[in-house]
BAFI-3210 file (N, C-alpha, C; in Angstrom, 3 decimals, decimal comma, padded with zeros to 6 digits):
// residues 247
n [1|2|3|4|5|6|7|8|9|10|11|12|13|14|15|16|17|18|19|20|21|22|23|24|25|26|27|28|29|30|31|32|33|34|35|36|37|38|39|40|41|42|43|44|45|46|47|48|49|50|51|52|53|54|55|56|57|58|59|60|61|62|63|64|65|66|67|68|69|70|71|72|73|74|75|76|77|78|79|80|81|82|83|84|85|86|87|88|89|90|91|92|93|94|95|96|97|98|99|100|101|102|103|104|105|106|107|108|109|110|111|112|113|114|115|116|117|118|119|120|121|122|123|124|125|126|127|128|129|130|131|132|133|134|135|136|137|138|139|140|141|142|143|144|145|146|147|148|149|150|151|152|153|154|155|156|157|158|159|160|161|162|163|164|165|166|167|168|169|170|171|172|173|174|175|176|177|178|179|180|181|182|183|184|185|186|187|188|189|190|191|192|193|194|195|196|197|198|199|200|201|202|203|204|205|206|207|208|209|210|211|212|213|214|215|216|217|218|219|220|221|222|223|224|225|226|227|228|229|230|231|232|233|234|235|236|237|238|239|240|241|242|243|244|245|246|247]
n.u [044,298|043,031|044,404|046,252|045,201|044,049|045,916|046,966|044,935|044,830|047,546|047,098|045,037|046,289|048,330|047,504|045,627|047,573|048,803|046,733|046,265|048,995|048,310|046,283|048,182|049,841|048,516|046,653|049,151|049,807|047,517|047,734|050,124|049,136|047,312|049,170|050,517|048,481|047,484|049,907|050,208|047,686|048,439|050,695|049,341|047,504|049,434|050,548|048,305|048,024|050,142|049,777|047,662|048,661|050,727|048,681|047,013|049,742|050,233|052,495|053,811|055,880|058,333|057,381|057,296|058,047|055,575|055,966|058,925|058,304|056,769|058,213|060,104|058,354|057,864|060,163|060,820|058,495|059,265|061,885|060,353|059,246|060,946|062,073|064,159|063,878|061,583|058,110|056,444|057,454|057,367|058,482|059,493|062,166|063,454|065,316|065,751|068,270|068,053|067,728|068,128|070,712|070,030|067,500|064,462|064,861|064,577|062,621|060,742|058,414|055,906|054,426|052,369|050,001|050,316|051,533|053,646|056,706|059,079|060,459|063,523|066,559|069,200|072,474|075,094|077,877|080,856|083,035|080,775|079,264|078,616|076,317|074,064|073,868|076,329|078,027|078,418|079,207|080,994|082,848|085,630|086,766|086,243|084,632|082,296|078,531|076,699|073,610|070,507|069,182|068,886|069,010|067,902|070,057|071,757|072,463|075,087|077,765|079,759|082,448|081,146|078,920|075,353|074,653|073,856|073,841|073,592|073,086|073,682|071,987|071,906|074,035|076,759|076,043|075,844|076,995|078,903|078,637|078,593|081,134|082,605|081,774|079,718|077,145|074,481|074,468|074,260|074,622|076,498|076,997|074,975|072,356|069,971|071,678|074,138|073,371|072,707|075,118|076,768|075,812|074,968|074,598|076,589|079,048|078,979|081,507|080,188|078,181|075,010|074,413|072,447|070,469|072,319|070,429|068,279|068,687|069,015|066,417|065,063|066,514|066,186|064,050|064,050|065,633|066,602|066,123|064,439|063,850|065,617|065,712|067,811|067,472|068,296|068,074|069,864|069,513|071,187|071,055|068,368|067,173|068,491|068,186|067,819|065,489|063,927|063,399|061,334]
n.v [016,951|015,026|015,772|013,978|011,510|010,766|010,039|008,205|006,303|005,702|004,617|002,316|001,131|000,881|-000,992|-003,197|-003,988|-004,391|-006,270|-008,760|-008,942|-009,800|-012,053|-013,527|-013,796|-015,401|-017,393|-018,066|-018,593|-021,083|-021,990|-022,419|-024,086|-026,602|-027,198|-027,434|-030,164|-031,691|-031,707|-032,407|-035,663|-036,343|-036,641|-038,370|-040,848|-040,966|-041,771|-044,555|-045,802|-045,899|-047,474|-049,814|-050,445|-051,066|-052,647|-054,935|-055,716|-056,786|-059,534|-062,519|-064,743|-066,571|-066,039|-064,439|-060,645|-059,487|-057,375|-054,806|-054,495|-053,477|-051,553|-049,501|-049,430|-048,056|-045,752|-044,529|-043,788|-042,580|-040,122|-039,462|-038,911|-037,100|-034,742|-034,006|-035,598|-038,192|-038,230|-036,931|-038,671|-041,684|-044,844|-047,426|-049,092|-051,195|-053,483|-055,149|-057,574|-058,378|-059,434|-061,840|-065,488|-065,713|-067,842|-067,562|-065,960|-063,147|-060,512|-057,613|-056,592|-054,086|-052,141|-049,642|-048,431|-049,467|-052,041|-053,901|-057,037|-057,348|-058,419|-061,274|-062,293|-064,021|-062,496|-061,271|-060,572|-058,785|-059,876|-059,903|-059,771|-061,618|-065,250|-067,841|-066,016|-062,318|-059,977|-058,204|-054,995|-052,262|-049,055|-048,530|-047,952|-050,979|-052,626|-055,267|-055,428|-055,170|-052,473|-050,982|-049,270|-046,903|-046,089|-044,862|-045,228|-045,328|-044,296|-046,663|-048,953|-050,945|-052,917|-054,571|-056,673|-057,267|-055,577|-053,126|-051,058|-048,077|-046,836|-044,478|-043,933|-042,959|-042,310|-040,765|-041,845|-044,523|-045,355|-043,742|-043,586|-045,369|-045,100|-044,243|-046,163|-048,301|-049,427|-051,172|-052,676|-055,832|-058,776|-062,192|-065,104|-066,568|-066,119|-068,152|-071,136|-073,326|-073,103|-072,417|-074,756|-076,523|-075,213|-074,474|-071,718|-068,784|-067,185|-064,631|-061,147|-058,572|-056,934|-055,289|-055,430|-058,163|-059,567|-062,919|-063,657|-063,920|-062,164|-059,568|-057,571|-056,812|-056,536|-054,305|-052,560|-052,061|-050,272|-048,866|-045,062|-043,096|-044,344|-046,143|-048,249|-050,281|-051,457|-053,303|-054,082|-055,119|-053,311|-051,389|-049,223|-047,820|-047,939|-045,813|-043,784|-042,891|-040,594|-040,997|-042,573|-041,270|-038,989]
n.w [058,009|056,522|053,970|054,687|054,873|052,528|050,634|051,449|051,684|048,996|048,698|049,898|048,372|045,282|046,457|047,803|045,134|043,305|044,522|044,436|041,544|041,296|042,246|040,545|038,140|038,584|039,421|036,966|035,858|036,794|036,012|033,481|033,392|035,101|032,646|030,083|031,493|031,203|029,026|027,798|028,992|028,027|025,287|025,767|026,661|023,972|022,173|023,391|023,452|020,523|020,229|021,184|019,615|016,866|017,430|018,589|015,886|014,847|013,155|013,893|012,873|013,263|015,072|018,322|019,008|021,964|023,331|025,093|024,182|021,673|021,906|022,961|021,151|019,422|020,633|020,728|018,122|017,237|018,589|017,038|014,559|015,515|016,400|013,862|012,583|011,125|008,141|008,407|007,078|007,078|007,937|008,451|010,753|012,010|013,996|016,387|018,646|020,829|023,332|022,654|021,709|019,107|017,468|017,057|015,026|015,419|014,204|013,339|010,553|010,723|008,571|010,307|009,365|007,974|009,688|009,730|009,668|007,761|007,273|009,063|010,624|010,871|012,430|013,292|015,903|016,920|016,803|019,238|020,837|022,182|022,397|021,346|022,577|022,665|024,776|025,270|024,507|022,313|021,492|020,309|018,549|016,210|018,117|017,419|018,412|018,880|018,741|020,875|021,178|018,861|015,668|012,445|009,287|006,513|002,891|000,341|-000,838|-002,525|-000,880|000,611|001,460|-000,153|-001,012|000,569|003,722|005,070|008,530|011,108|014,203|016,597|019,373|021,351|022,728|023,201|020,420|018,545|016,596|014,730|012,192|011,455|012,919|010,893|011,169|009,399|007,725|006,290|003,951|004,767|004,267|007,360|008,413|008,987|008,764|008,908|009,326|011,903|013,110|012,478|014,048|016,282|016,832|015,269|012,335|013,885|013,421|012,427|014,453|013,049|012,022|010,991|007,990|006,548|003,561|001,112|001,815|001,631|000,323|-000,384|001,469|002,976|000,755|001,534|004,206|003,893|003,587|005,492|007,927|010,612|012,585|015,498|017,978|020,990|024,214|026,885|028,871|031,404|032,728|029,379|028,883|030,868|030,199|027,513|025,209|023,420|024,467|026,517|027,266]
ca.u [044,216|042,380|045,193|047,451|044,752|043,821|046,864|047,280|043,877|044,914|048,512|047,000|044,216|046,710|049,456|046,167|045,307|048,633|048,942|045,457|046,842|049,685|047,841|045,877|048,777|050,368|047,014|047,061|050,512|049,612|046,561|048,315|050,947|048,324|046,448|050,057|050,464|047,024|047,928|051,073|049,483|046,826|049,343|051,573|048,197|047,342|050,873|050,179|047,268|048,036|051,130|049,014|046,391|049,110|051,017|047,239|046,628|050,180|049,602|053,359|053,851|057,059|058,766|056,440|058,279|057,319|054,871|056,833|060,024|057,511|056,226|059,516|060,778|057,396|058,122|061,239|060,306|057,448|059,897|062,343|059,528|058,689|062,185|062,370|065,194|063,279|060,411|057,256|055,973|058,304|056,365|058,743|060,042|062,593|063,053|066,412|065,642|069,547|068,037|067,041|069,331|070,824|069,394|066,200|064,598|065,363|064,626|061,196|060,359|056,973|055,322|053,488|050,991|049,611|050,054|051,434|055,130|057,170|060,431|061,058|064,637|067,725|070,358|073,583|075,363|079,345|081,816|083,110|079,294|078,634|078,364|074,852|073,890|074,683|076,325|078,792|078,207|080,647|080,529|084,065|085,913|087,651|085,478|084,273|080,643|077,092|075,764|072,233|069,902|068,270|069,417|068,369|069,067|070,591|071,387|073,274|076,693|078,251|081,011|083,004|080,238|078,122|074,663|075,114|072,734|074,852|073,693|073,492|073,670|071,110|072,118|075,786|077,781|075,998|075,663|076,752|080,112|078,101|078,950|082,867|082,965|081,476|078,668|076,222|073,579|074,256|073,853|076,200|076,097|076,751|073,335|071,571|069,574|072,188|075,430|073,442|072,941|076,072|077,780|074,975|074,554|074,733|077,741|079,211|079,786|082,334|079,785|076,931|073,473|074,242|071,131|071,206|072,334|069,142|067,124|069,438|068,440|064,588|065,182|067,568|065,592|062,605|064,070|066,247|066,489|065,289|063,483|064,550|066,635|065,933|068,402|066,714|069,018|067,712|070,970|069,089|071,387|070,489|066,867|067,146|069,227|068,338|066,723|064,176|063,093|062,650|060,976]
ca.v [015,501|014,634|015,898|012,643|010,497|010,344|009,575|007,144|005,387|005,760|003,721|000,942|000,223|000,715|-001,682|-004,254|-004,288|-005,271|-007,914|-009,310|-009,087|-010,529|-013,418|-013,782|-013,887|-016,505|-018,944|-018,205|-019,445|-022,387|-023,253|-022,738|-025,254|-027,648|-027,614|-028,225|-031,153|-032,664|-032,228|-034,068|-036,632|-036,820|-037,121|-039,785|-041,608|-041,614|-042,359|-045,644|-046,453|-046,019|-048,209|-050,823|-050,682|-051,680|-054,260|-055,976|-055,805|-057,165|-061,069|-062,989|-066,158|-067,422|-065,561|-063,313|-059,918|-058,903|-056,238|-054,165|-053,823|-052,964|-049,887|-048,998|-048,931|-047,158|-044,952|-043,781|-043,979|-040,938|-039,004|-039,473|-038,189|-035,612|-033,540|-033,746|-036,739|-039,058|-037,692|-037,702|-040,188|-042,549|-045,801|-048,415|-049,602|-052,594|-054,052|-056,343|-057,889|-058,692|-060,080|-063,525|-066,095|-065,665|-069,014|-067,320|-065,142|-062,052|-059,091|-057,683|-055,171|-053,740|-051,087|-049,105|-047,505|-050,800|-052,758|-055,311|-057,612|-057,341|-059,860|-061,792|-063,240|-064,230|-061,539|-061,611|-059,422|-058,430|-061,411|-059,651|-059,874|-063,017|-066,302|-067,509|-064,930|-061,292|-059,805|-057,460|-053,935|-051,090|-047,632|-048,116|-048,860|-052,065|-053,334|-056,190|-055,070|-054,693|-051,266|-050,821|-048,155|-046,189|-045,966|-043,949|-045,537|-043,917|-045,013|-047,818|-048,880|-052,573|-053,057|-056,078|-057,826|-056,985|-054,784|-052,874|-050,224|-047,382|-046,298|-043,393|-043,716|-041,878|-042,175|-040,144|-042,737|-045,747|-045,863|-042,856|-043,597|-046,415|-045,027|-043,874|-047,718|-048,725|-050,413|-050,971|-054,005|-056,411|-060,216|-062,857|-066,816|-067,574|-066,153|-068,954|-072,262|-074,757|-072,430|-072,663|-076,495|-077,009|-074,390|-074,569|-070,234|-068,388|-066,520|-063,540|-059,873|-057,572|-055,185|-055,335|-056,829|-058,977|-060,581|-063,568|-063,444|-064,036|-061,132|-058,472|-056,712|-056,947|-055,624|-053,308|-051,701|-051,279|-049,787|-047,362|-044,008|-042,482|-045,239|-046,650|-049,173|-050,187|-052,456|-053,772|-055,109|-055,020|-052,534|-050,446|-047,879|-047,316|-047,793|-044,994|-042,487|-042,616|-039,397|-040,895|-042,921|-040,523|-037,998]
ca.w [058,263|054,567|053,035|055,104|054,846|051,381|050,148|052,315|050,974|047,853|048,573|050,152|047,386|044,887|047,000|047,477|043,856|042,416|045,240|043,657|040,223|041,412|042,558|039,697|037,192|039,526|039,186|035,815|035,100|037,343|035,481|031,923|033,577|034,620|031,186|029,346|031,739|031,255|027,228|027,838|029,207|027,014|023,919|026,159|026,807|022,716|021,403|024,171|022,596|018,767|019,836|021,479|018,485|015,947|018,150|018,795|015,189|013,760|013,237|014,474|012,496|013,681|016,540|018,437|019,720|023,053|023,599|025,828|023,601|020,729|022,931|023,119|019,689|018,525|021,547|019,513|016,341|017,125|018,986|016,086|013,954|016,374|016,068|012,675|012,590|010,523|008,054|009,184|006,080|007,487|007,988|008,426|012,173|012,347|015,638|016,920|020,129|021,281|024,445|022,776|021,482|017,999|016,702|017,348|014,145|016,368|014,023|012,762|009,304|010,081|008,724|011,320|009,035|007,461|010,940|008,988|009,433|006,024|007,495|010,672|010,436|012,052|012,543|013,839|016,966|017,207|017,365|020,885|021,871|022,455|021,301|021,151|023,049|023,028|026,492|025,800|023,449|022,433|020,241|020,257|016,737|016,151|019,213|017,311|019,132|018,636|019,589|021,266|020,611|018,014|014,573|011,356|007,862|005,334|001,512|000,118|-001,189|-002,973|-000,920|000,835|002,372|-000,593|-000,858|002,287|004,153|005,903|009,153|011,589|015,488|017,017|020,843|021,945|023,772|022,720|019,152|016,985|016,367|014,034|010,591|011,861|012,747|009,535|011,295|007,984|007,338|004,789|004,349|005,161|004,513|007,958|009,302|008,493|009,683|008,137|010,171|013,370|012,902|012,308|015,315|017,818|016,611|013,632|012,613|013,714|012,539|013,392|014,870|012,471|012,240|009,313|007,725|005,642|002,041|-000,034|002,168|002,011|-001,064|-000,047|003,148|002,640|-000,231|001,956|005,541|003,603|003,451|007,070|008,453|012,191|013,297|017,358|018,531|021,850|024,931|028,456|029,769|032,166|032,417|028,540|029,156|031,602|029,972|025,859|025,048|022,711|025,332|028,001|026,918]
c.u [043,769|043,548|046,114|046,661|043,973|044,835|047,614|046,118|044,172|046,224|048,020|045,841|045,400|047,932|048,328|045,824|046,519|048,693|047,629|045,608|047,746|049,443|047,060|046,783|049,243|049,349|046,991|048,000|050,343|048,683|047,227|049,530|050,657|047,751|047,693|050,274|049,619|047,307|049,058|050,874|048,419|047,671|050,150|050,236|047,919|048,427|050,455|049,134|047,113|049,381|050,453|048,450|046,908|049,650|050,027|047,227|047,805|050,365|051,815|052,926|055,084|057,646|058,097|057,439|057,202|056,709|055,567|057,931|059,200|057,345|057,818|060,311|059,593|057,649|059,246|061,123|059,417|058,323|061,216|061,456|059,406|059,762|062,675|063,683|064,671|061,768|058,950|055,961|056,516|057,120|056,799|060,029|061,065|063,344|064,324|066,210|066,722|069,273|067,697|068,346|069,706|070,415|067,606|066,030|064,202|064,764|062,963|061,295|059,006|056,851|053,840|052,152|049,991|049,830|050,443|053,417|055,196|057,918|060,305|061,877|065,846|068,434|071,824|074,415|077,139|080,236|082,160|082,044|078,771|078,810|077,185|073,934|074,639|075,089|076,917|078,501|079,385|080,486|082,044|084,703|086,892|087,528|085,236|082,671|079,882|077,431|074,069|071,681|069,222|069,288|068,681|069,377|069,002|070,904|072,299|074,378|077,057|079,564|081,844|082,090|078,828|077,174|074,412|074,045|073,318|073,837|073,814|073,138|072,935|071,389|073,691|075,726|077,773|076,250|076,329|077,454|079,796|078,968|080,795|083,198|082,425|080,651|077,770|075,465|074,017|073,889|075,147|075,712|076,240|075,498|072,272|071,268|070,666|073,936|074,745|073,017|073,902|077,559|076,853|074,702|074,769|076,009|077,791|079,646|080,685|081,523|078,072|075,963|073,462|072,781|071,352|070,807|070,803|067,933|067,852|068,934|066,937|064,578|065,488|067,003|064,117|062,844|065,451|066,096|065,519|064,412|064,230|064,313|066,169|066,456|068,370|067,735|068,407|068,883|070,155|069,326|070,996|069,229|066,504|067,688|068,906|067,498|065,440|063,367|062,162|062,197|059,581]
c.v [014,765|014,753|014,618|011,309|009,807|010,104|007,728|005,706|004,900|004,807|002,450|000,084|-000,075|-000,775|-003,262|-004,686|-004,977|-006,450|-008,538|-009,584|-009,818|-011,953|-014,124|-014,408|-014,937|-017,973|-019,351|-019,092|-020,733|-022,852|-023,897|-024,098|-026,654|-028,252|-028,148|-029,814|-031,805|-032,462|-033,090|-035,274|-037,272|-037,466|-038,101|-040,691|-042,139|-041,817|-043,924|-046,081|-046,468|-047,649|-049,533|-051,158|-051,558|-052,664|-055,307|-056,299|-057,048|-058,971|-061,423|-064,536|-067,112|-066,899|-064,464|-062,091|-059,303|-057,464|-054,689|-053,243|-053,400|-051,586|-048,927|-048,739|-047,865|-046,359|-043,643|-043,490|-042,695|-039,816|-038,495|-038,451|-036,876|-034,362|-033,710|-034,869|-037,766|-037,721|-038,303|-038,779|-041,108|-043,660|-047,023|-048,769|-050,967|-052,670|-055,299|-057,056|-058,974|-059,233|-061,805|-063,948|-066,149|-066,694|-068,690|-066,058|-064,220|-060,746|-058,839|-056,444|-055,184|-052,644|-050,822|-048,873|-048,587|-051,811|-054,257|-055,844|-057,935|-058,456|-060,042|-062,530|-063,122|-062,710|-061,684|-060,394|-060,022|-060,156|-061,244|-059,474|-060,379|-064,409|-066,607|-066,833|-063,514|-060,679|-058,898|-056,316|-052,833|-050,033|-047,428|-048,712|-049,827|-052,803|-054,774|-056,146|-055,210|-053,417|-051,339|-049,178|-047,926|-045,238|-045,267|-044,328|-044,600|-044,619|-046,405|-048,108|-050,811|-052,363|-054,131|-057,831|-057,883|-055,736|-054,575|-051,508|-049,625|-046,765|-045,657|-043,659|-042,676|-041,889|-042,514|-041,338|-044,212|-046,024|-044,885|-042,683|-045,073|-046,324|-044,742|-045,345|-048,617|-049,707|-050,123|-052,439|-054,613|-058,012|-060,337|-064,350|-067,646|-066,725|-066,576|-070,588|-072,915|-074,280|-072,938|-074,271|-076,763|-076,311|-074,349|-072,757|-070,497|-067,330|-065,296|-062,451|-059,572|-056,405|-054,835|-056,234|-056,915|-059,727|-061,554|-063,103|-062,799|-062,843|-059,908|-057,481|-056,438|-056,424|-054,549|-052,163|-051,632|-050,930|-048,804|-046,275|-043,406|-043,270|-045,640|-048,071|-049,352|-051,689|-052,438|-054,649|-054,299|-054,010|-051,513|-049,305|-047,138|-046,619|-046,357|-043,316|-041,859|-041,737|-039,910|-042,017|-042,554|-039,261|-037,180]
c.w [057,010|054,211|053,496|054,491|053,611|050,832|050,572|051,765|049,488|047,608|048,611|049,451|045,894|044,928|046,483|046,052|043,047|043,002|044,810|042,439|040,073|041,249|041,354|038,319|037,581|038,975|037,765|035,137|035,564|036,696|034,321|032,227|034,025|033,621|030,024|029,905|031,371|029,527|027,314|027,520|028,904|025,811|024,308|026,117|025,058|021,851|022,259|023,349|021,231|019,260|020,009|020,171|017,293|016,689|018,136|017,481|013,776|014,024|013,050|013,702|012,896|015,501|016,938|019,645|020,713|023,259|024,122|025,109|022,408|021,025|022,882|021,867|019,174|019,310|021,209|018,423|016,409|017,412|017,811|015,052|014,274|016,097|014,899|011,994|011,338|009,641|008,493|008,240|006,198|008,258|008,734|009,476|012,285|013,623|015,668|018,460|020,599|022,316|024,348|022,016|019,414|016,984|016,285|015,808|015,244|015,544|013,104|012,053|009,882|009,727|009,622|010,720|008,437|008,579|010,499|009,092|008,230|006,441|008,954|010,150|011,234|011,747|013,763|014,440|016,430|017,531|018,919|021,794|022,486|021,816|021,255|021,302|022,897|024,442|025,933|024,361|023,727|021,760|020,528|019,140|017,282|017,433|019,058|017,821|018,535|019,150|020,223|020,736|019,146|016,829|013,574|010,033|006,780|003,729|001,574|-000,686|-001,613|-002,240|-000,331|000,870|001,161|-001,130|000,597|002,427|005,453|007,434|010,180|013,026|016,475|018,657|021,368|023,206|023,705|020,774|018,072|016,527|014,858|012,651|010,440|011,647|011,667|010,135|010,283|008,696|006,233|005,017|004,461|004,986|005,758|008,998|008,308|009,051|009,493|009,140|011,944|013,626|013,287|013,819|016,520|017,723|015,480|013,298|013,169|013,086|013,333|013,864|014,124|012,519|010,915|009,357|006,966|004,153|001,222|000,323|002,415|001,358|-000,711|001,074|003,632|001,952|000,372|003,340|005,315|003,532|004,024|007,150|010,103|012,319|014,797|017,547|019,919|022,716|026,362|029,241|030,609|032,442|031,342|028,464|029,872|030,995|028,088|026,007|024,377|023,148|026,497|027,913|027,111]
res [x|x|x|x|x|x|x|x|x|x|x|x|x|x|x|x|x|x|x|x|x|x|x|x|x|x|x|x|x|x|x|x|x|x|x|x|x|x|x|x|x|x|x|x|x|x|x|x|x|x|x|x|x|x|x|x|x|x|x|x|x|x|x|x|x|x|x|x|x|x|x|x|x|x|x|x|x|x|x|x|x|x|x|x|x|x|x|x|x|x|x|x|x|x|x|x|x|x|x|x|x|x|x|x|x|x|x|x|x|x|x|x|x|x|x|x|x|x|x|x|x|x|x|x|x|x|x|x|x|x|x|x|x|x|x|x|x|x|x|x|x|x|x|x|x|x|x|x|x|x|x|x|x|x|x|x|x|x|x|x|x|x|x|x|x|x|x|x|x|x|x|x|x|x|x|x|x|x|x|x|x|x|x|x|x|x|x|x|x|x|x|x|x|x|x|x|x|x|x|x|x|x|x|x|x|x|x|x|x|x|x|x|x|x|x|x|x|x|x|x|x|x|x|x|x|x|x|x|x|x|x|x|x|x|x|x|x|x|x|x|x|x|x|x|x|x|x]
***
């Protein structure tokens, strides 16, 4: 009878003990998957509050850009950083907010790391975009469009329109067909007070965010070479779906 019944003791501490181990490794993985969450959410919490810190800090002398879409470009702009897209000495954020009216100075240079606005000035959306307003966007060539989204500049080039600033489409479906469609930056004489006087807006591009003339070069030569672009339009579906928003 020993000889049945020790064996038998001997299964069911053995059986017992792994199911205990089991359980243990289980909790384990559950804590280690709580404690990554609660880092998450610590690092979403202080990306929020660095973005806040510089928004509070950058002083708005003419057109003041809403809080919100701020969060949202710096929101990209880290995650940009984060996968290696942009380097991470990269300082310098400019900001289109396509939801206000093109008479309006619409676009903002700051650097993040200095908390400080370099340009606020007009800019100008797609001839098929709008007229004073922008409504309609495309990542399709010979659109005549704007694009939305999240851009990454790249060097520079003299060519029709001038000193021009090539670049790169950072969000498949909206934007990254940018450089194919020869969407660039450059100036233009009709984005300017004395055009929207005279037309009730300011001119349009075919597609690009022209700036005017006299700030092209100055602008140009300080949000070149890997810096970000966020061209800003309320589309919800976008809002919802851009990777370096939702992340």
């Amino acid at each position: 009878m020993k000889n049945i019944i020790l064996p038998l003791v001997a299964t069911f501490f053995i059986a017992t003990s792994f199911y205990g181990l089991k359980e243990e490794i289980t909790n384990a993985k559950s804590n280690d998957k709580d404690t990554l969450s609660t880092v998450t959410s610590l690092a979403k919490v202080e990306k929020l509050n660095l973005s806040s810190e510089v928004y509070q800090t950058l002083v708005f002398d003419e057109e003041v850009l809403e809080s919100t879409i701020f969060e949202k470009a710096f929101k990209g702009f880290e995650r940009l950083k984060q996968l290696g897209k942009i380097p991470q000495e990269s300082t310098i954020l400019t900001i289109c907010d396509f939801s206000l009216s093109s008479n309006k100075k619409r676009l903002w240079v700051i650097d993040v790391q200095q908390k400080k606005i370099l340009f606020n000035t007009l800019v100008a959306h797609g001839k098929n975009t709008g007229e004073e307003f922008a409504e309609n966007f495309s990542n399709t060539e010979s659109s005549l469009q704007s694009s939305m989204g999240f851009f990454v500049t790249d060097g520079t080039y003299v060519g029709e329109n001038g000193y021009s600033l090539k670049l790169h489409g950072m969000d498949p479906g909206y934007n990254d067909a940018a450089l194919k469609r020869l969407i660039v930056m450059h100036g233009a004489d009709y984005v300017s007070p004395d055009f929207a006087a005279k037309h009730n807006r300011i001119g349009r591009s075919w597609g690009c965010p022209a700036i005017p003339r006299a700030l092209a070069e100055p602008i140009i030569n300080t949000i070149k070479n890997q810096n970000v672009l966020f061209i800003y339009y309320p589309n919800q579906e976008y809002l919802q779906n851009s990777e370096w928003l939702n992340s």
